[in-house]
Z-matrix of the N, CA and C atoms (Angstrom, degrees):
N
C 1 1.453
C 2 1.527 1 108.01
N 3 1.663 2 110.81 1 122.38
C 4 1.754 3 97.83 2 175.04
C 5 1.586 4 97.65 3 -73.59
N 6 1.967 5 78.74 4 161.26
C 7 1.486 6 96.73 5 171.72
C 8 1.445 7 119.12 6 -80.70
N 9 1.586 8 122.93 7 161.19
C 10 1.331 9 130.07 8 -166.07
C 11 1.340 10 82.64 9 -65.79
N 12 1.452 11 155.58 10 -4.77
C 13 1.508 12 121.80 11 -157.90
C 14 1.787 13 90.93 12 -110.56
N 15 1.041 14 120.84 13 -15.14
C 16 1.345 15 126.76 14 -174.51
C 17 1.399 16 100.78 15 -93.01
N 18 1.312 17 148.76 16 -34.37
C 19 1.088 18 158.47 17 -179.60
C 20 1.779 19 117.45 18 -75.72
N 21 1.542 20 109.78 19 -47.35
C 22 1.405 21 104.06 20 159.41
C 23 1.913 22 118.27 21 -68.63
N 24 1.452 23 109.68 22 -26.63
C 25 1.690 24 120.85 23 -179.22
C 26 1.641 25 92.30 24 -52.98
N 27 1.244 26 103.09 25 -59.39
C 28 2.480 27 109.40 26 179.29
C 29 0.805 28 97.17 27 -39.30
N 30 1.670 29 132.31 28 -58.41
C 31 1.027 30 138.86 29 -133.58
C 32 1.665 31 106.22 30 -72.63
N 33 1.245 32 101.40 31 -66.25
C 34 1.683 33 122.19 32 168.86
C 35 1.728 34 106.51 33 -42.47
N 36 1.565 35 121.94 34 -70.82
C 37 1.073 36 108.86 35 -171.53
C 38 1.473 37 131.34 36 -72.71
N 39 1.986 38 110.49 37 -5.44
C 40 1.429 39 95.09 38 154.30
C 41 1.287 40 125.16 39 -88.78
N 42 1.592 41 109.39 40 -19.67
C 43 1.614 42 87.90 41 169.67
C 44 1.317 43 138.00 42 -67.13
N 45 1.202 44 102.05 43 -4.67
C 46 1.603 45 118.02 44 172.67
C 47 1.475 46 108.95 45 -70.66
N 48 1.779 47 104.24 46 -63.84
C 49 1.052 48 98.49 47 -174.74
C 50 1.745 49 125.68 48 -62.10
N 51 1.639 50 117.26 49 -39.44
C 52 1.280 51 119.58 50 160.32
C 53 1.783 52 122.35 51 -100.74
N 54 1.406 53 107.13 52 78.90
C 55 1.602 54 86.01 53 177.67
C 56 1.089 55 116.90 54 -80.46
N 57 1.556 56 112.34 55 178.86
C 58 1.488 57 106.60 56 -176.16
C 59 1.447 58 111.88 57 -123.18
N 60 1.135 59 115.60 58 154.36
C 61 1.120 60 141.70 59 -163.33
C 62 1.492 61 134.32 60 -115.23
N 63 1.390 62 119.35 61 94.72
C 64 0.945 63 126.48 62 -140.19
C 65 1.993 64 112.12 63 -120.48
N 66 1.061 65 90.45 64 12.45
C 67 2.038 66 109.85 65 -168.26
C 68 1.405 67 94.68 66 -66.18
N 69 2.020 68 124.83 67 -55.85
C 70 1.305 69 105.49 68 -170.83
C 71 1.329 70 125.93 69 -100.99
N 72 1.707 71 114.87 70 23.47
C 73 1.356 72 112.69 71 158.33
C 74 1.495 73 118.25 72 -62.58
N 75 1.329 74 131.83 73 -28.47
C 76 1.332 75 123.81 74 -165.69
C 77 1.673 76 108.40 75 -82.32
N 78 1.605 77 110.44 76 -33.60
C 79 1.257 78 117.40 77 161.38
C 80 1.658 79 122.76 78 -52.24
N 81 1.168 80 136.72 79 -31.66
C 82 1.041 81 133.29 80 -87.85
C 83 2.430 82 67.20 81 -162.50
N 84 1.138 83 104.28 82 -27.83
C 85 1.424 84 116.32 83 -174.36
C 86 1.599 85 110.43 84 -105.13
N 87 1.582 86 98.70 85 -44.33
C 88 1.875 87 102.47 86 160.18
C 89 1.223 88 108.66 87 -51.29
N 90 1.236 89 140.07 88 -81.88
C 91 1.166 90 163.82 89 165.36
C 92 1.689 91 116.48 90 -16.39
N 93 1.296 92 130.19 91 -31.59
C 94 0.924 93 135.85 92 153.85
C 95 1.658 94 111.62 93 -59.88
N 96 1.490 95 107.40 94 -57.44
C 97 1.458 96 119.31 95 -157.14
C 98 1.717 97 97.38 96 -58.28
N 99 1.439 98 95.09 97 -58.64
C 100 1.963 99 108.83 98 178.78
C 101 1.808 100 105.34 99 -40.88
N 102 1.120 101 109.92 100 -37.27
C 103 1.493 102 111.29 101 -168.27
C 104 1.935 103 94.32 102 -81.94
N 105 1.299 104 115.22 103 -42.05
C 106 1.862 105 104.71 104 170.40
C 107 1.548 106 107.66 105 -64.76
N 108 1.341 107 135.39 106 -62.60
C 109 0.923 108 127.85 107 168.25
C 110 1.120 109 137.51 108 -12.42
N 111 1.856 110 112.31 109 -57.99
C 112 1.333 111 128.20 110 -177.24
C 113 2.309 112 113.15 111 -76.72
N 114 1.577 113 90.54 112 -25.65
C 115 1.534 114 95.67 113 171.70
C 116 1.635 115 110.19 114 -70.70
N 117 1.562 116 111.16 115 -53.58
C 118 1.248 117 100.71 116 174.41
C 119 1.687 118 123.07 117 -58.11
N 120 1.063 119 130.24 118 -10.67
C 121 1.578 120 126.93 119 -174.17
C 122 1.051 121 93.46 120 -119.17
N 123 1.594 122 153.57 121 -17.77
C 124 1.386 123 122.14 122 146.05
C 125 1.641 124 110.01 123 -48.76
N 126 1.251 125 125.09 124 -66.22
C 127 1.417 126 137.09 125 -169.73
C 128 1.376 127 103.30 126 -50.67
N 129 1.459 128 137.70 127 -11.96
C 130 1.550 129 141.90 128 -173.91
C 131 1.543 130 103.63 129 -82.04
N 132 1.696 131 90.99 130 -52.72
C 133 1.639 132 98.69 131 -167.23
C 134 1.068 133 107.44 132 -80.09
N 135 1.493 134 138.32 133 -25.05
C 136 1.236 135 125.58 134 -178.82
C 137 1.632 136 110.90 135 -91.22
N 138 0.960 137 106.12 136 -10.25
C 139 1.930 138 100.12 137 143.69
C 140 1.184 139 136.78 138 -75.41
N 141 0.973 140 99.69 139 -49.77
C 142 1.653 141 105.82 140 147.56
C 143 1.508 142 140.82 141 -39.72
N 144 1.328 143 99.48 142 -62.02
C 145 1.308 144 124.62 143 171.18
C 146 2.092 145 102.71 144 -48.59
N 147 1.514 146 106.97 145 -48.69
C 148 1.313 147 97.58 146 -170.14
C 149 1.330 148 125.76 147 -99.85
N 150 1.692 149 101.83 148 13.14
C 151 1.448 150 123.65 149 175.85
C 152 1.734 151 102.07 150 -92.00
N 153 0.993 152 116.05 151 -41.69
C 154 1.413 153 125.25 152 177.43
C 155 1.520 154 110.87 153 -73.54
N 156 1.425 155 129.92 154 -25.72
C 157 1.429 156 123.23 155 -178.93
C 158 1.372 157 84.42 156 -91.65
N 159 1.345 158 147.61 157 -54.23
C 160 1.521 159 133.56 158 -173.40
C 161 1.457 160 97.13 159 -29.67
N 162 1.653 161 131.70 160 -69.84
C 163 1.058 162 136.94 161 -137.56
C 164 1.152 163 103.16 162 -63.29
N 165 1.299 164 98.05 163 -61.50
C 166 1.934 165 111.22 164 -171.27
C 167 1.777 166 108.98 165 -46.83
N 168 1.333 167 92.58 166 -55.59
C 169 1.640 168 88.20 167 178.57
C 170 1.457 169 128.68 168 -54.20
N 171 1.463 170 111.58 169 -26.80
C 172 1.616 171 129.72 170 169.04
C 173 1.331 172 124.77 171 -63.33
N 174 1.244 173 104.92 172 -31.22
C 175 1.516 174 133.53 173 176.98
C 176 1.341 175 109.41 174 -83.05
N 177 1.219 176 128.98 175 -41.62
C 178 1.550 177 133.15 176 -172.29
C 179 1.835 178 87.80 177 -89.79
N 180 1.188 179 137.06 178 -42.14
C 181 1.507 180 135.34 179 -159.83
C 182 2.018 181 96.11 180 -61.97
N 183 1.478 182 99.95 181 -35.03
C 184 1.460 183 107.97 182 -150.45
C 185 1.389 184 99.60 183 -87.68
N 186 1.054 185 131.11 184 -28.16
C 187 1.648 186 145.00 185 -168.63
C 188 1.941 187 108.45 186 -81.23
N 189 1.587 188 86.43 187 -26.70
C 190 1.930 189 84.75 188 -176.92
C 191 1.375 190 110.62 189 -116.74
């Protein structure tokens, strides 16, 4: 079993050698959300959108 002092020494020199990088997760998390956002409010308006042409057209069918 290595010792804890050899195990934090790995520890240190890979994070050096690979650090990590963490700048375009937050981008990368907006960007997801904006893209749900934008599915749900297409899918809003076009319920909308085809609840309101039902009407109108029902309304204009019934009048003539």
């Amino acid at each position: 079993m290595p010792s804890p002092e050899a195990v934090a020494t790995f520890l240190k020199l890979a994070n050096k050698k690979f650090p990590t990088v963490e700048d375009g997760q937050d981008l990368l998390e907006y960007a997801l959300l904006v893209a749900l956002i934008v599915l749900v409010a297409v899918g809003a308006v076009s319920a909308v959108g085809s609840a309101i042409y039902t009407v109108f057209w029902q309304s204009i069918a019934t009048n003539f």
